[in-house]
Structures are given as C-alpha cells and as structure tokens.
C-alpha positions in Angstrom: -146.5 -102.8 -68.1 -145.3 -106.1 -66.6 -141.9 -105.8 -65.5 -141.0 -109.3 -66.9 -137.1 -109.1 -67.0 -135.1 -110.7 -65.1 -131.3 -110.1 -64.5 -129.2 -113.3 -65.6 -126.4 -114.9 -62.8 -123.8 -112.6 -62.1 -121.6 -112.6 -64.8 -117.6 -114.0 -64.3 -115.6 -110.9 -63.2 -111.4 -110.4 -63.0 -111.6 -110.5 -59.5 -113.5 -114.0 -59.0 -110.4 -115.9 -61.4 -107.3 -117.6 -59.8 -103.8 -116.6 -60.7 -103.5 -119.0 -63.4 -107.3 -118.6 -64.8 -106.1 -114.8 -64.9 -103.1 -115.3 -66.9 -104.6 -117.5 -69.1 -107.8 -115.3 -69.7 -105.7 -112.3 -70.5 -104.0 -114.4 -73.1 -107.7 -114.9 -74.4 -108.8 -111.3 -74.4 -105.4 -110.6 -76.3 -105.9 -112.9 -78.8 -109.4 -111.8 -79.7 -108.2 -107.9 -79.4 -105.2 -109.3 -81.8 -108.4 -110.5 -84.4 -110.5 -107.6 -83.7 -107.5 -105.0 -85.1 -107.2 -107.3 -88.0 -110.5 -106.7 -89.1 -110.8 -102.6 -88.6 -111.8 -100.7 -91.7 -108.8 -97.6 -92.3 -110.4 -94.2 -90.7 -111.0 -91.7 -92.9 -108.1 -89.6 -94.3 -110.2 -86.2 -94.1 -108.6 -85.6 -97.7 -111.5 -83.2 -98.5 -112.4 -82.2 -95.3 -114.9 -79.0 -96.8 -117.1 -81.6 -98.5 -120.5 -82.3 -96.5 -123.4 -84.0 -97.3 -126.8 -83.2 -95.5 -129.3 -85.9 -93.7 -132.7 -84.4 -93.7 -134.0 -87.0 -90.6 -137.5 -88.2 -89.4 -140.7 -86.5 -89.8 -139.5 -83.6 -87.7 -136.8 -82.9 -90.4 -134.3 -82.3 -88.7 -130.9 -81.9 -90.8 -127.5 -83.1 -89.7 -124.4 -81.8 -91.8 -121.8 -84.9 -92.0 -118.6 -85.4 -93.7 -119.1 -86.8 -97.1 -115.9 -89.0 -96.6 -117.2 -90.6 -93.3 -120.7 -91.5 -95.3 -118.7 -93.1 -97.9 -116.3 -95.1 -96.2 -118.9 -97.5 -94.2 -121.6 -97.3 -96.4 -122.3 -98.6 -100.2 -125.9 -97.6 -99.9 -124.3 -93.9 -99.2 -121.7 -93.7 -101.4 -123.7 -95.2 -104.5 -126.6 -92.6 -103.2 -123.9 -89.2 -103.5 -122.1 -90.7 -106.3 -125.8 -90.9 -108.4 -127.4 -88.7 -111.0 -130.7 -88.8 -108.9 -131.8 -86.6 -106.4 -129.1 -87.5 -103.5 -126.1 -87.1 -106.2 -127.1 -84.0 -107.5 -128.6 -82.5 -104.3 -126.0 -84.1 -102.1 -128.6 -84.3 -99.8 -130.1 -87.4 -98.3 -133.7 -87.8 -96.5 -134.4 -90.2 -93.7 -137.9 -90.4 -92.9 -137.7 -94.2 -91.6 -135.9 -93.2 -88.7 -135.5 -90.7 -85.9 -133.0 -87.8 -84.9 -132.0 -89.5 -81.8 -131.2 -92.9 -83.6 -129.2 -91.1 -86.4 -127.2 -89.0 -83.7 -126.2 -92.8 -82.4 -125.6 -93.5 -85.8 -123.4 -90.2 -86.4 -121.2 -90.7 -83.2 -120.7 -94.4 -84.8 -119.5 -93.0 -87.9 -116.7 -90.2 -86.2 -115.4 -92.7 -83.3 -116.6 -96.5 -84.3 -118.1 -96.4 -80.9 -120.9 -97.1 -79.8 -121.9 -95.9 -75.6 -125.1 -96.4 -74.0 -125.3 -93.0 -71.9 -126.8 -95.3 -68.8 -124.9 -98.1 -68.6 -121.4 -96.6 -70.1 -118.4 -98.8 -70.1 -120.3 -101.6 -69.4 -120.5 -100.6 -65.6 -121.2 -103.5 -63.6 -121.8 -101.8 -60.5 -123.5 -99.1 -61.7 -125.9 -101.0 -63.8 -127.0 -103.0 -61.1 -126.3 -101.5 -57.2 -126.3 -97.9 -58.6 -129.4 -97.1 -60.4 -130.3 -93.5 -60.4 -134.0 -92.4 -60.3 -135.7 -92.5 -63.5 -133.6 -95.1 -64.9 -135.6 -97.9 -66.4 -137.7 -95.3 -68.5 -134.5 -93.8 -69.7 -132.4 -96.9 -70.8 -135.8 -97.6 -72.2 -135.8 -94.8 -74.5 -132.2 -95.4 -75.1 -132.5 -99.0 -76.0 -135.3 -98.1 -78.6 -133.3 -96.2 -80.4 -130.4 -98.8 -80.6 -132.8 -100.7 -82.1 -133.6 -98.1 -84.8 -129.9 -97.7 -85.8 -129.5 -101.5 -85.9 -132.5 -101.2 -88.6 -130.6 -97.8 -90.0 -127.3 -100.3 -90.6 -129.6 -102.9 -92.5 -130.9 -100.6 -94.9 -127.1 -99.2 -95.1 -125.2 -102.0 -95.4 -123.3 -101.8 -92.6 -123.2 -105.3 -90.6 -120.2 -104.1 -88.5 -122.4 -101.8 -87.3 -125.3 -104.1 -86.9 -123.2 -106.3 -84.2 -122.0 -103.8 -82.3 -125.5 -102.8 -81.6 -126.5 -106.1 -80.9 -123.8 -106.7 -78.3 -125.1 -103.6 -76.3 -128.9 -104.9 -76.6 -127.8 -108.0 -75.5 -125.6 -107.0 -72.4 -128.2 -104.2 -71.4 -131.0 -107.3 -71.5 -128.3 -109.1 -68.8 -127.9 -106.1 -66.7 -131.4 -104.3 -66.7 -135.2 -104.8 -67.0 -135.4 -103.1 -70.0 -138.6 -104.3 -72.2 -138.2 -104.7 -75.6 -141.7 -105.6 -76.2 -142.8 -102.3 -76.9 -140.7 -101.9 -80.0 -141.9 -105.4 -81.5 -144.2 -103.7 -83.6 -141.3 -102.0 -84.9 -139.2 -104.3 -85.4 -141.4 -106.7 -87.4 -142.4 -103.6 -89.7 -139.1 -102.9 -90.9 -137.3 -106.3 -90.8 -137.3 -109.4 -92.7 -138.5 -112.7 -92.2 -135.6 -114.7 -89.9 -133.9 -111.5 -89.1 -131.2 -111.3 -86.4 -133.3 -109.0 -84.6 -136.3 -110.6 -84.9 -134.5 -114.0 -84.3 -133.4 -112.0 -81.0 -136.6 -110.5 -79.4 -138.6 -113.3 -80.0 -136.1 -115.6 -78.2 -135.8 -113.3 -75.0 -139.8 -113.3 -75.0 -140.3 -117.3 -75.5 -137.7 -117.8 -72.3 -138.8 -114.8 -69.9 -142.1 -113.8 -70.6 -144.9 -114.9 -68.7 -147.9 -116.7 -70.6 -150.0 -114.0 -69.7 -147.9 -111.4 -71.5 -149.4 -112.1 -74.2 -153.2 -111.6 -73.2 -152.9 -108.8 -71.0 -151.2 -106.5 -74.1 -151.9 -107.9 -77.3 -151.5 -105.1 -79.2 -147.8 -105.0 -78.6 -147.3 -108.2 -80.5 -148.0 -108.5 -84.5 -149.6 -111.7 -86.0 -145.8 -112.3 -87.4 -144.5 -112.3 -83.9 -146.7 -114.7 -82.6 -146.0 -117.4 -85.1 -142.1 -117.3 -84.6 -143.0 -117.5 -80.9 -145.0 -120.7 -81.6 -142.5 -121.8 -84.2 -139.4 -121.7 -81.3 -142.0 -123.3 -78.7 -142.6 -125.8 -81.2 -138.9 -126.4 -82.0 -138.0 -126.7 -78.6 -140.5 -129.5 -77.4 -137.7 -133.1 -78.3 -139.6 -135.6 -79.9 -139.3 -138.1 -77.6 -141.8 -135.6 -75.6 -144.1 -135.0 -78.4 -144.8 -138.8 -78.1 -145.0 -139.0 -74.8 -147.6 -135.7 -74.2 -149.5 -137.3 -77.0 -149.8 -141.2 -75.4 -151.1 -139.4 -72.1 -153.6 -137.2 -73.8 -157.2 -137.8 -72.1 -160.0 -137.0 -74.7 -162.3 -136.6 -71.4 -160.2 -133.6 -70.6 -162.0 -131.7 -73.6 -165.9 -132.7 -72.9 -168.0 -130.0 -72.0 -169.7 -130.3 -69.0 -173.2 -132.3 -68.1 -175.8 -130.2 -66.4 
C-alpha cells in the first residue's frame, strides 16, 4: 500500500508564543472551555442503577451489558428502541450487526466518561506521535482509526452528533500527526453513509489534496464508483473559471491524433 500521507507543518505550540500572544491565547482557550461547559448534556443520575440493557454486537455476537440510563440519555434512537413494544422494549435487548465489538467498546467508554482517547496517540501527544513511534505503530493506529470511523457511523444511526464531532476531531488530528490511510475503509464508508456526508465530505477531501494520481490505478478496488465522482466533482470545483477558459483557448486538437505509420 502506498504510504501517501504526509504530516502537515508543525502545528503552533505554547512554547513558540510571546508573552503577550500567551496571555491572549489563554484568554481564547478560556473562552471556548467557558462555551464548551455551556453546551454539556447533565450526566446520568444512576437513579436506577440495577437496570441494564444488553447489546448483542457484530457477527461474532458478542454482548455488552450497559446501563439502561446511560443508553437513554444520549440517544433517541435508544431510548425510543427500550421504551417500544417491539422486540428491543420487550426484550430489552438490542442487536448490532452493522458494527463491530471494538467500535462499540469506543462507543461504550464514550457513553460512561464523554471521552473519547485514541490508545496511540493519547492526549494528543505531540512528541510521541511524531519523534516517539513505537514498532508496529502505523498498522496499529490503523486499526484504531478504522474503528473510529465505525462509531462515527454508530453515532449517525443513533442520533448522537456530539458524538459524531468528537470523532471527527481525532480523525482529523491523527491525519496531521500520522500516515494513517483511510483509503482502505472508503468502501466502508460509502456503504453506510449518505450522499454529502461529513465523512464522505472528509475522506474524499484528504484523498483529492494528498493522493498521488496513481492511487487510483494501482488499487482500484479500494475506491467505489461513488467515491470517484465526488473526487471528480471537488477537482472540478476547484479548477476558477478564469482557468477553465484559459486551458480551453490553449487546447491543441493535434495533441489527440493517432499516429501516422
């Protein structure tokens, strides 16, 4: 697989800021924590801490026992579900077969601490990310990253967009810090999104600006007939019309003759 990633300038640290360019940034970073708070959902009371609900995940089945409180809070799909007289009501039980165990353990350690850590580049690690790479690395954030992208598709399909961002902000900082491909979860991502979706909106974006034209040739089967004509449609978009006109005025119709023998 081409290793077609490439890290983005070193981003603006604590350190590199003047004493006034601190003071003020601080201010900054208070005022957004100050907006942040504002919008926090209340926790969970734990009013009825014995009732659990079950998740029956992915085609290996594997159940996870959750408290039915925590479901509720952050999710309409859920609560609708457990509050039904269909199966998931009366069963309290709900199956997953759209997703995987390790994406709904992500999703589970979302629910209990409304935080979301990516085990290799924890904290957001600078140094780590980039000087400190262990062995094995890129094919574990890869697997990582894969299944971020499954809980991102998880909060669709649940109705959690809170969720759905903080995801995104990790894919988006790991695609700064590391060469981690996301081409190999296009497939994926095209079969369970919509048309214009975030995520879609996303990958194809990173691909049009970093991936080589022969990406595209050398592993086709990575990329979905859907894929392809968002690629052209942001190539398209991006060409001004001022250099349509001009490509077009210098166009030489010898340039397609087939040649003489």
């Amino acid at each position: 697989m081409a290793a077609w990633r490439q890290r983005a300038s070193n981003p603006l640290r604590f350190g590199d800021l003047e004493p006034v360019d601190m003071q003020l940034a601080v201010q900054d970073f208070s005022t957004l924590s100050i907006k942040k708070d504002d919008k926090k959902i209340k926790q969970p009371t734990f009013s009825a801490p014995s009732q659990m609900v079950t998740f029956v995940v992915g085609e290996e089945k594997e159940t996870f026992l959750v408290h039915k409180e925590h479901a509720f809070k952050y999710s309409p799909v859920l609560e609708k579900a457990f509050n039904s007289k269909f199966k998931e009501g009366q069963t309290q039980s709900y199956e997953m077969e759209d997703t995987t165990p390790d994406a709904f353990r992500v999703f589970v350690q979302w629910l209990y601490s409304q935080k979301l850590t990516h085990l290799h580049h924890e904290e957001y690690d600078y140094q780590y990310c980039i000087l400190e790479k262990s062995e094995g690395h890129y094919d574990i954030c890869t697997k990582q990253t894969e299944s971020y992208l499954k809980v991102w598709v998880l909060a669709e399909k649940l109705l959690i967009p809170r969720l759905q961002n903080e995801v995104m902000d990790i894919l988006g900082f790991v695609n700064e810090e590391c060469m981690t491909p996301f081409e190999t979860s296009v497939r994926y991502i095209h079969k369970n999104t919509t048309d214009n979706s975030p995520l879609r909106r996303f990958v194809v974006n990173l691909s049009a600006w970093t991936a080589p034209s022969s990406e595209y040739k050398q592993y086709p089967h990575l990329y979905p007939h859907t894929f392809l004509l968002d690629l052209a449609t942001v190539f398209s978009e991006a060409v001004p019309p001022r250099a349509r006109a001009n490509r077009k005025s210098r166009t030489e119709i010898s340039d397609y003759h087939v040649e003489e023998h």
